[in-house]
C-alpha positions, 0 to 999 in steps of 0.5 A, spaced: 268 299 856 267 292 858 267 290 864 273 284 868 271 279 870 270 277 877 276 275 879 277 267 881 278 266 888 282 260 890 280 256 896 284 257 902 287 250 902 288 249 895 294 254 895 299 249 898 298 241 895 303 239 899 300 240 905 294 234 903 299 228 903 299 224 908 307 221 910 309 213 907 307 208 911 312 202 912 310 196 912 311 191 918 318 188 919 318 181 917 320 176 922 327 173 919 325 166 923 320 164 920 320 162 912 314 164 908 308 158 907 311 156 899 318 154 902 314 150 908 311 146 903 316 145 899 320 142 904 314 138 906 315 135 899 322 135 900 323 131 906 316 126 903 321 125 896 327 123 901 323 118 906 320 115 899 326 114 895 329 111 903 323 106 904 324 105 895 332 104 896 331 099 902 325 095 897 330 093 892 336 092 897 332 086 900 329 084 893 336 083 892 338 080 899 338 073 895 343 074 889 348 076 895 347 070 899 348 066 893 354 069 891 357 068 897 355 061 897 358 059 890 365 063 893 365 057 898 363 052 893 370 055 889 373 054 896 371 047 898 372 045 891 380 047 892 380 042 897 377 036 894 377 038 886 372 033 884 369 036 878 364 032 878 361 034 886 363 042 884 359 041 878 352 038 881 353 043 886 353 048 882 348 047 878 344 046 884 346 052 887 343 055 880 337 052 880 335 055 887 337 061 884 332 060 879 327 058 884 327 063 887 326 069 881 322 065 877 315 060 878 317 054 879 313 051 874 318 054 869 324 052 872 323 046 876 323 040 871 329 042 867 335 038 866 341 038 861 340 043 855 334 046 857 337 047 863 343 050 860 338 054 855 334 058 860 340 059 864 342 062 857 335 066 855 335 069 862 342 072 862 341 073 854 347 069 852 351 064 850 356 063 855 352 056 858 350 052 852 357 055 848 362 056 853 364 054 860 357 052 861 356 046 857 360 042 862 353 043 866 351 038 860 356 034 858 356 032 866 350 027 866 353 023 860 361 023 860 363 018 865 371 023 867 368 029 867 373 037 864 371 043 867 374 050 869 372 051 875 375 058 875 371 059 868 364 057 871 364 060 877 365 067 874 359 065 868 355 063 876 357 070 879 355 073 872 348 069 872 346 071 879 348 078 879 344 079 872 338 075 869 333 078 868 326 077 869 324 071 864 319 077 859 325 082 859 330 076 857 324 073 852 323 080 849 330 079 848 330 073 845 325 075 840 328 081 838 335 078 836 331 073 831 
């Protein structure tokens, strides 16, 4: 007969496998005080985006302070011209209160010598219309040559208050010009 094998003996500590497992480990509580780094630094971003869009607000309210001021000073032309009514006097100081406007946005080599319909005409190109040299505005010209001068001090204070608040940098309104031909 043939002979059994030899028994297989099984070591001691294979008989309970249970017993080699070692218990969880939790990890170490995070402190709920403190956020994680990505959430520092996006705050840091934050809070740079904030002080850049304040400094950036501030630029343009102080590049506009002029446009402000000079719409203050044309409701008190409109209010002294309630007083005199002499056409002729609101019409000068308007124009001139326009061109000071002017000088300030604009080189002066551009805006200082005009007159008469080219003063009217650049006032038209920076504000891309026709409201100076067709409209109320054309009493900024006919001032010069007419001894009685018409005009509707309401009708040109509101083209004033639209110019002051609007024109536009003379390379956007000559871009203008060029695509509406």
């Amino acid at each position: 007969m043939a002979a059994n094998p030899p028994p297989t003996v099984m070591p001691m500590q294979q008989t309970d496998p249970l017993a080699q497992l070692r218990d969880i480990h939790l990890p170490t509580p995070l402190d709920p005080g403190l956020p994680a780094i990505g959430w520092w630094l996006l705050a840091g971003l934050g809070i740079a985006a904030l002080c850049w869009l304040a400094w950036w607000s501030w630029q343009q309210w102080q590049q506009r302070a002029y446009r402000r001021e000079a719409v203050q000073m044309l409701e008190a032309l409109l209010a002294d011209f309630q007083r005199h009514q002499d056409n002729r006097l609101y019409l000068t100081d308007f124009s001139a209160l326009l061109k000071r406007v002017a000088l300030t946005a604009y080189p002066r080599s551009d805006v200082a010598s005009l007159t008469g319909e080219a003063w009217v005409a650049f006032l038209d190109q920076t504000l891309s219309s026709n409201d100076f040299s067709m409209g109320s505005g054309q009493a900024l010209i006919a001032s010069h040559y007419e001894p009685e001068v018409r005009c509707d001090p309401g009708a040109l204070h509101q083209l004033g208050v639209s110019w002051i608040k609007h024109h536009r940098p003379l390379e956007a309104a000559n871009t203008a010009v060029q695509e509406a031909a």
